[in-house]
C-alpha positions as CSV (number, residue, x, y, z in Angstrom):
1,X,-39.7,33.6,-6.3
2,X,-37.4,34.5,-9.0
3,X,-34.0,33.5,-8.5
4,X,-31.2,34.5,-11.3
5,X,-28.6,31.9,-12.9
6,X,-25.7,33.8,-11.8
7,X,-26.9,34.1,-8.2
8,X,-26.9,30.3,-8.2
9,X,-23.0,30.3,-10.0
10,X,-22.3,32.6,-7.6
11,X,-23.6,30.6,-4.5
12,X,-21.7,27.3,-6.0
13,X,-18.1,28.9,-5.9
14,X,-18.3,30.6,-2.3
15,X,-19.9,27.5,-1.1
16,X,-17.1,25.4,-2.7
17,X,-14.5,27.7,-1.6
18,X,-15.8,28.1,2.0
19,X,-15.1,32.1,1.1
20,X,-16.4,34.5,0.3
21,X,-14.0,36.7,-1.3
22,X,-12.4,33.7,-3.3
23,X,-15.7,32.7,-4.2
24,X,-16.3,36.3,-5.9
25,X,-13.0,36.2,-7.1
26,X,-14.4,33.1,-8.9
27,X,-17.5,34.7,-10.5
28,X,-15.3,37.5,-11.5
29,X,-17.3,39.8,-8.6
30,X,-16.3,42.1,-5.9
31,X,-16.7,40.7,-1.9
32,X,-19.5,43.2,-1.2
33,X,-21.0,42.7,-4.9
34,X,-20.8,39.1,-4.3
35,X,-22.6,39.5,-0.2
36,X,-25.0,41.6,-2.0
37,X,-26.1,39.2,-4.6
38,X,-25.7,36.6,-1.5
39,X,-28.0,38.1,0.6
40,X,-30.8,38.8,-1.9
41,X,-30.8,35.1,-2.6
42,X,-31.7,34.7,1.2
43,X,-34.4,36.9,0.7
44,X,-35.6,35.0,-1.9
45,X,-35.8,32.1,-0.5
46,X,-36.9,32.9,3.1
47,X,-34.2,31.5,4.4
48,X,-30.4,31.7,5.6
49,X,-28.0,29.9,3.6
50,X,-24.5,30.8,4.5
51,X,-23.2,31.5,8.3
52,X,-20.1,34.2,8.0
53,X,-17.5,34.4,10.4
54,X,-13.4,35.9,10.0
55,X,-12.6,32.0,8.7
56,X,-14.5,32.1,6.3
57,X,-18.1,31.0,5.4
58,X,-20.0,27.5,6.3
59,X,-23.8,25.9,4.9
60,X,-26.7,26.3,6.8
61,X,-29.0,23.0,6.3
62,X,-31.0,25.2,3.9
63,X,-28.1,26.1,2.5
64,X,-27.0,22.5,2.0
65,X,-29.8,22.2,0.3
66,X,-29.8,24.6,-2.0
67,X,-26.0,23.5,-2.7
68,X,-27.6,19.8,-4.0
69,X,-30.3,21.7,-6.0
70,X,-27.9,24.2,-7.3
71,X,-25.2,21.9,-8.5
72,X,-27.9,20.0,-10.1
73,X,-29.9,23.2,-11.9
74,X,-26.0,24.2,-13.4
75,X,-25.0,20.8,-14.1
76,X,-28.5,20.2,-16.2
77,X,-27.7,23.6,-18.5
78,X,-23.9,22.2,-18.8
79,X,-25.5,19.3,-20.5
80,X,-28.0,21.0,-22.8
81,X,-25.3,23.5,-24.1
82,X,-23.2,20.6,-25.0
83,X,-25.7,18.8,-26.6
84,X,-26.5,21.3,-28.8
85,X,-23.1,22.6,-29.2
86,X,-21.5,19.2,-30.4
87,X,-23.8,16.1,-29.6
88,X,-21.7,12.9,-29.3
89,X,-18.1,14.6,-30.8
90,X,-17.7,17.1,-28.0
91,X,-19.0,18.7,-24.4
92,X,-17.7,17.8,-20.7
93,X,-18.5,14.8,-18.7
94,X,-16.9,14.4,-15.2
95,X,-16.2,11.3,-14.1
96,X,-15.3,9.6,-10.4
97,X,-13.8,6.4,-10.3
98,X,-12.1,3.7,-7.8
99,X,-8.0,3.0,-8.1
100,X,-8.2,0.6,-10.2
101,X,-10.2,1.7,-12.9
102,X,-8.0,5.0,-12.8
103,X,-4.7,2.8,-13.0
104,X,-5.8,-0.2,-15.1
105,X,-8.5,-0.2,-17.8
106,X,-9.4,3.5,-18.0
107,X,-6.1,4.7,-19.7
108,X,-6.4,2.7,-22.6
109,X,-10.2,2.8,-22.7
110,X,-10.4,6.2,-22.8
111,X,-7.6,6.7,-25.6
112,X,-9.7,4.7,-28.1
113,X,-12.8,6.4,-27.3
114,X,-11.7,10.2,-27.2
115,X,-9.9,9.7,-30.6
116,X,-13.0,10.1,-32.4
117,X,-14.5,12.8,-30.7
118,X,-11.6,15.3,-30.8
119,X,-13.9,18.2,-28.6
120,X,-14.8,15.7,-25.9
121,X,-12.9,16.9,-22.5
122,X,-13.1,14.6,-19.5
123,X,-12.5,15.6,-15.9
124,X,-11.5,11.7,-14.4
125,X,-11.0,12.0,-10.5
126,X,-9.8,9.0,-8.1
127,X,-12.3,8.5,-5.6
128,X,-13.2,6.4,-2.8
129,X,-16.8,4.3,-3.7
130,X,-18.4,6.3,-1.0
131,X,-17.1,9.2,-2.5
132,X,-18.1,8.1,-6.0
133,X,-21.5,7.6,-5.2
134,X,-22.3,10.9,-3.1
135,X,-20.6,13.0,-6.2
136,X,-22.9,11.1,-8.4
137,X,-26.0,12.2,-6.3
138,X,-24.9,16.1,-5.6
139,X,-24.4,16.2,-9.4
140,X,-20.5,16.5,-8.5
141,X,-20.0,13.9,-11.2
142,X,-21.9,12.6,-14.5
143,X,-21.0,9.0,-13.9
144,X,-18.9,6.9,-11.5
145,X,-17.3,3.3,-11.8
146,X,-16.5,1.4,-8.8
147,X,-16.5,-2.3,-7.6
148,X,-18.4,-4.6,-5.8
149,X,-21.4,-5.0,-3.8
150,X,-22.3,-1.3,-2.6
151,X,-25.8,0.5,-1.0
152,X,-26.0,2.8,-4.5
153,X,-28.9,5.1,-3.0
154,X,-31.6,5.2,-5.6
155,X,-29.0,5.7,-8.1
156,X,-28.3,3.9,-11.6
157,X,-25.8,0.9,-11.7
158,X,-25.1,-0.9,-15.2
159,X,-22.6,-3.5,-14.9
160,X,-20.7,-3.9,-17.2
161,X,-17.6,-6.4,-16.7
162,X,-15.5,-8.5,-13.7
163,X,-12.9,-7.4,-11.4
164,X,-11.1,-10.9,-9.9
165,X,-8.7,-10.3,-7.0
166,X,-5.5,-12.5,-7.0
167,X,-2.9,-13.0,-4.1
168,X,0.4,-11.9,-5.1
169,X,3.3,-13.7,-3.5
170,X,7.1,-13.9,-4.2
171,X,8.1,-17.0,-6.3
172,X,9.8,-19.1,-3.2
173,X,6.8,-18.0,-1.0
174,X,5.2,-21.3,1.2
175,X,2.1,-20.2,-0.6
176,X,3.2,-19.6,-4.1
177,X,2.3,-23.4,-5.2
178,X,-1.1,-23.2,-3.3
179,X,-3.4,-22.7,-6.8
180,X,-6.3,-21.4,-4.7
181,X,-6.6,-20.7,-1.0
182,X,-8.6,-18.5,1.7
183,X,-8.3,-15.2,2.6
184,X,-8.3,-16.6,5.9
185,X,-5.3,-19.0,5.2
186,X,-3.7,-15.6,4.5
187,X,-3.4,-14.1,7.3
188,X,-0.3,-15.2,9.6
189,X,1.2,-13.7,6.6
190,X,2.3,-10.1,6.4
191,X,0.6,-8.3,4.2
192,X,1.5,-5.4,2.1
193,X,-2.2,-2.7,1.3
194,X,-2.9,0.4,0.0
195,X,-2.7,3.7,0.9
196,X,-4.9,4.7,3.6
197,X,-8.4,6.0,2.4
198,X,-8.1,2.9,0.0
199,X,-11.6,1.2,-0.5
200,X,-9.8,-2.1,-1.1
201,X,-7.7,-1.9,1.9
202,X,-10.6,-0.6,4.5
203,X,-11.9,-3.9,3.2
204,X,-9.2,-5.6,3.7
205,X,-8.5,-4.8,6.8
206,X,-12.0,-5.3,8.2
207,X,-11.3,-9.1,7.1
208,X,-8.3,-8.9,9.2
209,X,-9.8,-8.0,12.0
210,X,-12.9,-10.0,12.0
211,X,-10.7,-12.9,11.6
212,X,-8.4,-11.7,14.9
213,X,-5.1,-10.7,12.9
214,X,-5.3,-6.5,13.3
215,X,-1.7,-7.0,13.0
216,X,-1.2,-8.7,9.8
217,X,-0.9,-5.2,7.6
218,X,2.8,-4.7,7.5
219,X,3.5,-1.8,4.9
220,X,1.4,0.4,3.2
221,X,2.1,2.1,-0.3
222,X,0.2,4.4,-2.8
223,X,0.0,2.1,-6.2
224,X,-0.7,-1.7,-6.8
225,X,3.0,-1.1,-9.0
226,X,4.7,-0.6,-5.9
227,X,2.4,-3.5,-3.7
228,X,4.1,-6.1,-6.8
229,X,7.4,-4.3,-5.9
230,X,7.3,-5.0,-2.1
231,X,6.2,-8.7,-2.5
232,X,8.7,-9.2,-5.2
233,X,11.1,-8.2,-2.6
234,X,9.5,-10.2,0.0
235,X,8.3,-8.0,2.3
236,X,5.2,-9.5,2.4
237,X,2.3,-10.9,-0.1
238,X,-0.5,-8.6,-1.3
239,X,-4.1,-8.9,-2.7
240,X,-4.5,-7.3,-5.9
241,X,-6.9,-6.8,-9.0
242,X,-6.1,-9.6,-11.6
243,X,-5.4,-6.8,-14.2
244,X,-2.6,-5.2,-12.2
245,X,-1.3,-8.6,-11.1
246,X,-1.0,-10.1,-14.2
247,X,0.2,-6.9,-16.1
248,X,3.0,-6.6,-13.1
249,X,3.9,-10.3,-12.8
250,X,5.6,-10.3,-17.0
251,X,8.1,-8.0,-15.3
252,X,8.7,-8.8,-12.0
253,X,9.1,-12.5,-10.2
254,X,5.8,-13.3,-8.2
255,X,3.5,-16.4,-8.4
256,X,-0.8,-15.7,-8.5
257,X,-2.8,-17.5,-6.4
258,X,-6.4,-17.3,-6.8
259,X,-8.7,-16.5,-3.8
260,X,-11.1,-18.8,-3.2
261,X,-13.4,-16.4,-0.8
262,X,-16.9,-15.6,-3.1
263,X,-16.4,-11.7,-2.3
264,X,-12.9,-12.2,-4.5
265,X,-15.0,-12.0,-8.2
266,X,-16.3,-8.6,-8.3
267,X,-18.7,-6.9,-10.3
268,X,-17.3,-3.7,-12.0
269,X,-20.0,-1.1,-12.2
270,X,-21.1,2.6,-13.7
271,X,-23.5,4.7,-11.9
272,X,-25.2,7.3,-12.5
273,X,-27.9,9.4,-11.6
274,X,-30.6,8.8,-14.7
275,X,-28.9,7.2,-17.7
276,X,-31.5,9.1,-19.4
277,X,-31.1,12.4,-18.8
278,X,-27.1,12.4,-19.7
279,X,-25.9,14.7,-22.6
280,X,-25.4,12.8,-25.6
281,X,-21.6,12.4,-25.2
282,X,-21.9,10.8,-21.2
283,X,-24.3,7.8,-22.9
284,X,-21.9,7.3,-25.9
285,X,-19.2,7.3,-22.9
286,X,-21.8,4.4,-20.8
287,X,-22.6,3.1,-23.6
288,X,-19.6,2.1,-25.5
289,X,-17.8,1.2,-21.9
290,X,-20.6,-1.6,-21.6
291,X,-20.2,-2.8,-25.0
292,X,-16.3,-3.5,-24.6
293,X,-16.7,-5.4,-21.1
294,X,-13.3,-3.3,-20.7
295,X,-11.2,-4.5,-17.8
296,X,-12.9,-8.1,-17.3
297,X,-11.7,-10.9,-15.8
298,X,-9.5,-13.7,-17.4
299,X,-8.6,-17.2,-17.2
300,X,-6.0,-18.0,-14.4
């Protein structure tokens, strides 16, 4: 068996874009230069990876397959060019991470760290933790940071700080004074969450309903700025990471009450795949993000 680097490029971008023609158009390739090439990797590997229809293309199992060990094979040579092309000052390294690392500590995180590695790109996507993890296994991402108690598959987890939620509630709120209470003490509260697809909210809400109150969501919104804006208001109160809370609370009039519940102190975590087998530049990345303890949690 002798299959070619370029087949396996090629295979990655119709695969990705479901197309075929886009995903010549992608390896700079004509549609029937492209099926050609295609089809020759099926012969060389027994098997057929690609069902064809007028909508497009879709993955045979072996051609799922071949997408995980394909994605891994290109990844791999990404991260030997960059090594020896720039070690620690330069390359690519893809990152997936949950809302609030995206929002809160990343930002400034990355700022100091990219400012002495001027050729360093980053690709830094907000993801879901299930999400986060499966792009860390198909090689879709170098490393991902997410929160909490998760099934990581086989893969790498380094912790590396805290992640305390806090209950946000407007200042004349009957639980404003409270100091510390229970989730559950919450609840005949309305509650302002996320955007749907949000890890902290599909949390959240199976709390909710486990404790009978389905009901208790009342609004929905796509940033934790704009959660502090609604309880400020008083819509409702909110659960939100102690970073965004406290940041949000020296502008705008809300009272933080801690949650007593165990699953409120988090553990923030980096995974990845084999901290070993990173370029140079994705450990510096690991490495210097467990050194700071970056985003941790702080007194209330």
């Amino acid at each position: 068996m002798h299959i070619q680097f370029q087949d396996l490029q090629l295979f990655v971008q119709v695969a990705e874009a479901g197309n075929l023609t886009q995903g010549a158009r992608r390896a700079f390739l004509s549609a029937p230069a492209a099926s050609a090439r295609i089809r020759g990797l099926e012969q060389q590997l027994g098997a057929q990876i690609i069902y064809r229809s007028n909508k497009g293309v879709s993955l045979t199992k072996a051609g799922e397959t071949l997408l995980h060990h394909a994605r891994l094979i290109l990844r791999q040579v990404d991260f030997l060019k960059d090594d020896f092309a720039s070690g620690e000052t330069g390359g690519h390294v893809r990152i997936f991470a949950n809302t609030t690392a995206v929002t809160e500590f990343l930002p400034e995180f990355l700022a100091r760290f990219l400012a002495d590695r001027p050729q360093l790109t980053v690709d830094l996507q907000e993801r879901l933790t299930h999400d986060i993890l499966r792009g860390i296994q198909d090689g879709t991402a170098d490393l991902g940071i997410f929160s909490g108690e998760v099934d990581a598959g086989g893969l790498e987890v380094i912790r590396f700080s805290t992640d305390r939620l806090l209950l946000a509630t407007p200042r004349d709120h009957r639980l404003a004074e409270s100091g510390e209470v229970r989730f559950a003490e919450t609840l005949e509260c309305e509650h302002i969450g996320l955007h749907e697809g949000s890890t902290l909210l599909a949390f959240l809400r199976s709390l909710m309903e486990k404790n009978g109150y389905e009901r208790a969501l009342r609004i929905q919104v796509r940033s934790f700025e704009a959660m502090c804006r609604m309880v400020e208001a008083g819509v409702g109160i909110g659960v939100v990471p102690e970073s965004a809370a406290r940041r949000h609370a020296r502008t705008m009039r809300l009272s933080l009450v801690r949650l007593s519940d165990e699953w409120a102190l988090r553990d923030r975590c980096v995974a990845v795949r084999d901290r070993t087998a990173l370029p140079r530049s994705a450990r510096a990345l690991v490495d210097a993000l467990v050194r700071s303890g970056v985003g941790g949690d702080t007194a209330a």
